[in-house]
C-alpha positions as CSV (number, residue, x, y, z in Angstrom):
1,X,114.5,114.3,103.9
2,X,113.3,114.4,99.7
3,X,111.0,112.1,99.1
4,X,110.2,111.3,102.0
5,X,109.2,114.3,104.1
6,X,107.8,116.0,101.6
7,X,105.2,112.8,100.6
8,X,104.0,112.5,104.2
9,X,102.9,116.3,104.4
10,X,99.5,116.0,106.0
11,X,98.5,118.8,105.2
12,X,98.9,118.2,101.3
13,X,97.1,114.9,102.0
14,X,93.9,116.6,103.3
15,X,93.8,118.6,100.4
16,X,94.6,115.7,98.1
17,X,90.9,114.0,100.2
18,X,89.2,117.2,98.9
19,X,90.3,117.0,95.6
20,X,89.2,113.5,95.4
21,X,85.9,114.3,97.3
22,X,85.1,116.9,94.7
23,X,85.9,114.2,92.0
24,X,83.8,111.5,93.2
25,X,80.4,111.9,91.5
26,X,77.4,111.8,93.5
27,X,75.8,107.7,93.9
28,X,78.7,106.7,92.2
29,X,81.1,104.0,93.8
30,X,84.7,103.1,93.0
31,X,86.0,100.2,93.6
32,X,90.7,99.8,93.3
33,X,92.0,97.1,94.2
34,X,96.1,98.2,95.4
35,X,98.1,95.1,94.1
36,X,100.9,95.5,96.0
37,X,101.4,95.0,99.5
38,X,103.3,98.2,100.2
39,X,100.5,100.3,99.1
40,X,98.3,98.2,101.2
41,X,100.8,99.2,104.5
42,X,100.7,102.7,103.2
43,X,97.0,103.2,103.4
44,X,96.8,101.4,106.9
45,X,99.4,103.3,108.0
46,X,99.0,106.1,107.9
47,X,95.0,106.2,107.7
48,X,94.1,106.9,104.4
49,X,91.0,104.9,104.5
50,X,89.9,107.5,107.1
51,X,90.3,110.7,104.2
52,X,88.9,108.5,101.6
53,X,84.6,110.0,100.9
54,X,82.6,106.8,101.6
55,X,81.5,106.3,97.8
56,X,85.3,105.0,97.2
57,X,86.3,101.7,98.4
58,X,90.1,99.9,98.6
59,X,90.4,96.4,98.2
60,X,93.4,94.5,99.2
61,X,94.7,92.5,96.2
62,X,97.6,90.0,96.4
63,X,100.7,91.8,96.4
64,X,103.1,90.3,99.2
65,X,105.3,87.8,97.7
66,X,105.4,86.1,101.4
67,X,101.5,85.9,101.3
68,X,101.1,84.4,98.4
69,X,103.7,81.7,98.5
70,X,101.7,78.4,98.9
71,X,102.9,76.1,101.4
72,X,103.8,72.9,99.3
73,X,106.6,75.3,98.3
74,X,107.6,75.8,101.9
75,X,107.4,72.3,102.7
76,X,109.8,71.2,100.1
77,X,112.2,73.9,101.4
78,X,111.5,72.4,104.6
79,X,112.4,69.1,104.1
80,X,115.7,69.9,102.3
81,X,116.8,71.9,105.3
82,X,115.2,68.6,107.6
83,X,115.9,65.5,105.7
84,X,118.3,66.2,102.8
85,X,121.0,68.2,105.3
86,X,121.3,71.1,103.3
87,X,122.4,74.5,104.6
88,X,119.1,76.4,103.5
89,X,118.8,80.4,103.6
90,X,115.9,83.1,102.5
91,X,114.7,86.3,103.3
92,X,113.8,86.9,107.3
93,X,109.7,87.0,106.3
94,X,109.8,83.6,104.1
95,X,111.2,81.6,107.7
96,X,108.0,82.4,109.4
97,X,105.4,81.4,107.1
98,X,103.5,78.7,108.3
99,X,103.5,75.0,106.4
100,X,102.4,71.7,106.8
101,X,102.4,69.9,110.9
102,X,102.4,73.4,112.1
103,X,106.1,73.6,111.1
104,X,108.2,76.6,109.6
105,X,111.4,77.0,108.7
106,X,112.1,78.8,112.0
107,X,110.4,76.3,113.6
108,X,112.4,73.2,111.7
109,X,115.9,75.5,112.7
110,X,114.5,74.8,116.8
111,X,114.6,70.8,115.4
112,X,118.3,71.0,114.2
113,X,117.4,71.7,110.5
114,X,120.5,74.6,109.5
115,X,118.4,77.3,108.5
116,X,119.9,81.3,107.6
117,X,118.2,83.9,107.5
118,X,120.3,86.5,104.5
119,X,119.5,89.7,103.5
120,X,120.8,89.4,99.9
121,X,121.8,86.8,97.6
122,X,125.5,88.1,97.7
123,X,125.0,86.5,101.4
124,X,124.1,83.2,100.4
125,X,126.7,83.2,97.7
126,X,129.7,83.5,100.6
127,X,128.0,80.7,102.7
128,X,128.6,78.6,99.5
129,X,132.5,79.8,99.6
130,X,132.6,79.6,103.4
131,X,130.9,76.0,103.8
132,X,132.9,74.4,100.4
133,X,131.7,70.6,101.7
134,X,128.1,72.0,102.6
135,X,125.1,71.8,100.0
136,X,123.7,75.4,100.2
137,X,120.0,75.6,98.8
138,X,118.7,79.6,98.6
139,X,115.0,79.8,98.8
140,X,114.2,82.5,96.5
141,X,111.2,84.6,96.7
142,X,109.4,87.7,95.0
143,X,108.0,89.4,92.4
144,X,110.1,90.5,89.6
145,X,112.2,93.5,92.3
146,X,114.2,90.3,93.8
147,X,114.3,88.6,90.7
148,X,117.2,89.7,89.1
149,X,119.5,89.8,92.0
150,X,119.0,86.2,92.0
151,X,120.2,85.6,88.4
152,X,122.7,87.3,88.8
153,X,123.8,85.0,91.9
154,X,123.8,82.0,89.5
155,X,125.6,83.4,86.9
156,X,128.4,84.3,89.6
157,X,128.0,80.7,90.7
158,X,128.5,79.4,87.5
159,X,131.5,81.7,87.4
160,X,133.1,81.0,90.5
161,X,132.4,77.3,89.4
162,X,130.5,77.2,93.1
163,X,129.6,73.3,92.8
164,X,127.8,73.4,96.3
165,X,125.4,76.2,95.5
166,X,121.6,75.9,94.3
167,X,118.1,77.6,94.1
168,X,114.7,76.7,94.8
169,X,113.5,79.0,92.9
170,X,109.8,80.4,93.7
171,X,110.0,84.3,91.7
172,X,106.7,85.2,90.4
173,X,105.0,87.3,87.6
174,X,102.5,90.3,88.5
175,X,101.0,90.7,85.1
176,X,100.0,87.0,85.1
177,X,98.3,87.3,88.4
178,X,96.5,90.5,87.4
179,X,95.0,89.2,85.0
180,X,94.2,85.6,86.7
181,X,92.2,88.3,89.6
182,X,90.3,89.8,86.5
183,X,89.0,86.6,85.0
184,X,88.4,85.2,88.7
185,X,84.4,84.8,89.1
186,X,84.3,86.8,92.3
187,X,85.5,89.7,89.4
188,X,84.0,89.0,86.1
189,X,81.1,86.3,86.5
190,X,79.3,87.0,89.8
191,X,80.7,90.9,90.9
192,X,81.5,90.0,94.2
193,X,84.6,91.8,94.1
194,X,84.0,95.0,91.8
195,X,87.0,96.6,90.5
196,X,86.9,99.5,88.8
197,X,90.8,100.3,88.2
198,X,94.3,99.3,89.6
199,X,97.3,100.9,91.8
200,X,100.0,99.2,90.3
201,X,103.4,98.3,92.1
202,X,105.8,101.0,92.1
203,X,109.4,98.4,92.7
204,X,108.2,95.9,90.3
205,X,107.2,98.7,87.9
206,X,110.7,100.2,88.4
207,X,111.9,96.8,86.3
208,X,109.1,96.1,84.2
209,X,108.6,99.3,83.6
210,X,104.7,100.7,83.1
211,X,103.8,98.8,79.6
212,X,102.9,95.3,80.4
213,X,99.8,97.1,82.5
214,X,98.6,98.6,79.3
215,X,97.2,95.4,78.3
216,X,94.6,95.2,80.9
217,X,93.7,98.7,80.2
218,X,93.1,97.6,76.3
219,X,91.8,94.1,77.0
220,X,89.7,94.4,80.3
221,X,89.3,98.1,79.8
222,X,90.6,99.1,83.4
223,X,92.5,102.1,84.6
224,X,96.1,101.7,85.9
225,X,98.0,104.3,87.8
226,X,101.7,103.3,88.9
227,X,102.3,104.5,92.6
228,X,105.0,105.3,94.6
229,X,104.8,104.0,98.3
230,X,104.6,107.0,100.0
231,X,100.8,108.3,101.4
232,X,100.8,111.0,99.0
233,X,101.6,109.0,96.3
234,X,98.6,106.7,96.6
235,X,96.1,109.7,97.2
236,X,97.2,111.1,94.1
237,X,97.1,107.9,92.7
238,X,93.5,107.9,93.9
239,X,92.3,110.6,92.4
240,X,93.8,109.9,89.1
241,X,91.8,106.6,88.9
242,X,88.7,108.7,89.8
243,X,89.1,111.2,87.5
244,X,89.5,108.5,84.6
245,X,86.7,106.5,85.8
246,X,84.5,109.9,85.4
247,X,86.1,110.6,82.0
248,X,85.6,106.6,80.9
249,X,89.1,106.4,79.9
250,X,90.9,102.8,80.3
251,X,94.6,104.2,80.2
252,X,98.0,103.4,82.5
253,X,99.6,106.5,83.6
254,X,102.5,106.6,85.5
255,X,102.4,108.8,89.0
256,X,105.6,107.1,90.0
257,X,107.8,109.2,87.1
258,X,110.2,109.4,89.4
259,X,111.8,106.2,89.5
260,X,109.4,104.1,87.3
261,X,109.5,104.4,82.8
262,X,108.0,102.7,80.1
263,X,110.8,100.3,79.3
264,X,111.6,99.7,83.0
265,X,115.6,98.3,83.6
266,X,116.3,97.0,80.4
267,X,119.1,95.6,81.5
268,X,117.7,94.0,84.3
269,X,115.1,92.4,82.0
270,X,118.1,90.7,79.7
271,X,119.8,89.2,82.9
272,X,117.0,88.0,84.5
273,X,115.6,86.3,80.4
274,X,119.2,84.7,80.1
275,X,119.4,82.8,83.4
276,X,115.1,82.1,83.5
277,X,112.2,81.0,81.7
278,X,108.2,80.9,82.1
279,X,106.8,78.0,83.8
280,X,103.5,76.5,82.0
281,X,102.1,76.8,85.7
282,X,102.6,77.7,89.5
283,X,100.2,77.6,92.3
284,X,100.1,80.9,93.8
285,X,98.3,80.6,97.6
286,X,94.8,81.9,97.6
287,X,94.9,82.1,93.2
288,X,94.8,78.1,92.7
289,X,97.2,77.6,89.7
290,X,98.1,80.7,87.4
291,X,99.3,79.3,84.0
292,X,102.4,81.4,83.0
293,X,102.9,83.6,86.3
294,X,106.4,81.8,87.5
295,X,110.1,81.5,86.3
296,X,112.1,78.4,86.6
297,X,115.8,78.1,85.6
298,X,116.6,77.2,82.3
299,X,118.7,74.0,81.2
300,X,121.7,76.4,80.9
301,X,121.9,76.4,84.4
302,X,120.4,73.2,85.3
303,X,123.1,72.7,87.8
304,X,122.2,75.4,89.7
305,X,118.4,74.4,90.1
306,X,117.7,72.5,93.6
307,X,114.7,71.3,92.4
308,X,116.3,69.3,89.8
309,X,119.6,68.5,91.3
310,X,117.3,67.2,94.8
311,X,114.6,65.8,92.2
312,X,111.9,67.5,93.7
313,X,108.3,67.0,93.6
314,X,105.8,69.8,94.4
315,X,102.8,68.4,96.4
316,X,99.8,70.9,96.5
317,X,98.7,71.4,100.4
318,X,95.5,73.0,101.1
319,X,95.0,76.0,103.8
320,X,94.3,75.8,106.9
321,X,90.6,75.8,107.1
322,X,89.8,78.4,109.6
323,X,92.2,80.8,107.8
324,X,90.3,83.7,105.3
325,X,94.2,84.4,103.5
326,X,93.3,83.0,100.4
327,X,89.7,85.1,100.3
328,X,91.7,87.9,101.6
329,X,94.3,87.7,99.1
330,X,91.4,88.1,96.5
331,X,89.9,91.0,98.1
332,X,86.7,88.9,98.8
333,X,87.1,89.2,102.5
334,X,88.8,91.4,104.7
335,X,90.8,90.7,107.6
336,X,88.7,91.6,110.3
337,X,86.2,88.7,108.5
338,X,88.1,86.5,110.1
339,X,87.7,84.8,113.0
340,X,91.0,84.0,114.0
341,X,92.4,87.7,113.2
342,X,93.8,89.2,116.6
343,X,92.9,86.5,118.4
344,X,94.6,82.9,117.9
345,X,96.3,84.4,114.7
346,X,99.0,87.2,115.2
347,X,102.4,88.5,114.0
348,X,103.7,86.5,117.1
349,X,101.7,83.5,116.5
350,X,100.6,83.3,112.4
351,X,98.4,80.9,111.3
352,X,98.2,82.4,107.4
353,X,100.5,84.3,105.6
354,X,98.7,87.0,105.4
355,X,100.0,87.7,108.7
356,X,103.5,87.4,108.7
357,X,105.5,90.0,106.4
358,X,104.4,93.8,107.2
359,X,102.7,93.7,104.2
360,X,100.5,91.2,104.1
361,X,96.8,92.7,104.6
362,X,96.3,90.7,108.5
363,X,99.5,92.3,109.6
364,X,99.0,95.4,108.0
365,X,95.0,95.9,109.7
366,X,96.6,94.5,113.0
367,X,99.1,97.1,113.6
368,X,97.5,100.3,112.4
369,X,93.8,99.1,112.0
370,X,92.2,97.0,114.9
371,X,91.8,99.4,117.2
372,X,89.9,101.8,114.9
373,X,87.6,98.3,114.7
374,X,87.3,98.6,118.3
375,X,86.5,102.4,118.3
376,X,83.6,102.0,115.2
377,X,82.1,98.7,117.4
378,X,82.1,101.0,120.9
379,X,80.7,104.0,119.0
């Protein structure tokens, strides 16, 4: 099938690993961090690690909009489902994620809370027609690929004059977070976390488009290559960063052409600016508070914000202490460094985010990686 057959050709891939080989300079070391969780499922995967020469290293960044959703923003979705009576619906990954008393929103549906799972906004919109005398509250999620789909639901509310319909609203910025990992001390101050140059998201990029990254390509002087999700995308992705880190250039180039431009979805861009605006700040799980990285609802459509129509208070609620997902998210740990990983934490049984959606890193090393773990430890 194009572009999807013809990505996964192993073959191509191994000569892709030479290429790169052949690029890497002798006691040199590069360091990318792959933003986005797709990329990070990619390269466990299908084993990229494995083709990778030993002088260049992956680190996991952030880039699973389930991971990095902090739990006082679950809780409050919690207790509108719980105490306020609403009919509450999200994405199937956002119901697992773990929150405060070892609750979910799976686990508050098995206490009578009415909790749907929908897999679009189009879905939650005809719950709000179908239950006319029921308060429905959509939890929405994601970087900037879910976020216009969701403006676009509460201008058809607005439309439709849909009285019973409302969004908690938790969309959130790449760029912002980006730049919050580069000025992190793990990054700039002590080099705990070296990066030498970023695979950038390839759905978010196909909104965005590829010039917001040429900032921290000026700014930081880092490399950026756009990547598609496919393995041979991010090998060739790969070697492009090497080959720039060789040549000293800072630049954003775009491997992704086929579905990712400059501009990005214009149009997606206006819809999403009319109905939202930039909070001043949002905690982003395993970040601490990113000024400028979330969207709220403007006054426009005031009526169509849960949090102000249920007067809702965020309350910050710290991780669970044994869990590593906020050093994970951060790329200062890995998820074999920690000690509940494959053990008392699994995709059955989470205890950090990390762990639920197929992207996050835990999940990701879990399914494709722990038994090569095994195999290093035995050998």
């Amino acid at each position: 099938m194009k572009y999807i057959e013809e990505f996964r050709d192993g073959e191509v891939a191994r000569t892709l690993a030479r290429r790169i080989a052949a690029a890497v300079e002798p006691g040199r070391r590069y360091s990318f961090m792959e933003f986005c969780g797709g990329h990070t499922h990619a390269i466990s995967r299908y084993g990229l690690a494995d083709l990778l020469p030993g002088g260049v290293r992956m680190v996991h960044g952030p880039g699973c909009p389930v991971c990095v959703l902090p739990i006082g923003r679950i809780d409050l979705a919690i207790s509108l489902a719980l105490e306020r009576g609403v009919m509450l619906c999200s994405y199937g990954d956002t119901l697992r994620v773990p929150a405060s008393g070892g609750l979910s929103l799976l686990k508050a549906k098995a206490r009578g809370a009415d909790v749907r799972m929908v897999y679009s906004t189009l879905d939650a919109l005809q719950l709000a027609r179908d239950h006319p005398q029921r308060e429905i509250v959509f939890f929405a999620i994601g970087f900037e690929t879910t976020t216009p789909p969701t403006a676009l639901a509460i201008q058809q509310a607005q439309f439709e004059g849909l009285a019973n319909f409302s969004v908690l609203c938790c969309h959130v910025l790449t760029p912002a977070a980006i730049s919050h990992i580069l000025e992190s001390p793990e990054v700039r101050q002590w080099g705990t976390v070296p990066i030498d140059g970023f695979i950038g998201p390839a759905h978010v990029s196909t909104v965005i488009g590829s010039r917001p990254y040429e900032f921290f390509a000026e700014e930081y002087r880092k490399p950026v290559v756009i990547a598609g999700f496919e393995p041979l995308d991010v090998m060739q992705a790969i070697l492009m960063l090497v080959r720039q880190v060789n040549e000293g250039r800072c630049d954003v180039e775009n491997e992704f052409s086929r579905a990712v431009t400059r501009e990005g979805n214009v149009k997606a861009q206006d819809r999403v600016a009319q109905v939202f605006e930039l909070r001043r700040e949002f905690e982003w799980r395993g970040l601490s508070v990113v000024p400028y990285s979330a969207l709220r609802i403007r006054g426009e459509y005031a009526a169509f914000d849960a949090e102000r129509r249920f007067g809702l208070q965020y309350r910050s609620v710290p991780d669970h202490k044994a869990c590593e997902c906020g050093a994970i998210l951060r790329g200062v740990k890995r998820p074999q460094d920690c000690r509940l990983f494959g053990t008392v934490c699994t995709p059955d049984n989470p205890m950090g985010s990390c762990m639920v959606s197929s992207e996050g890193a835990c999940a990701a090393h879990y399914s494709y990686g722990r038994y090569r773990d095994l195999a290093l430890s035995d050998g």
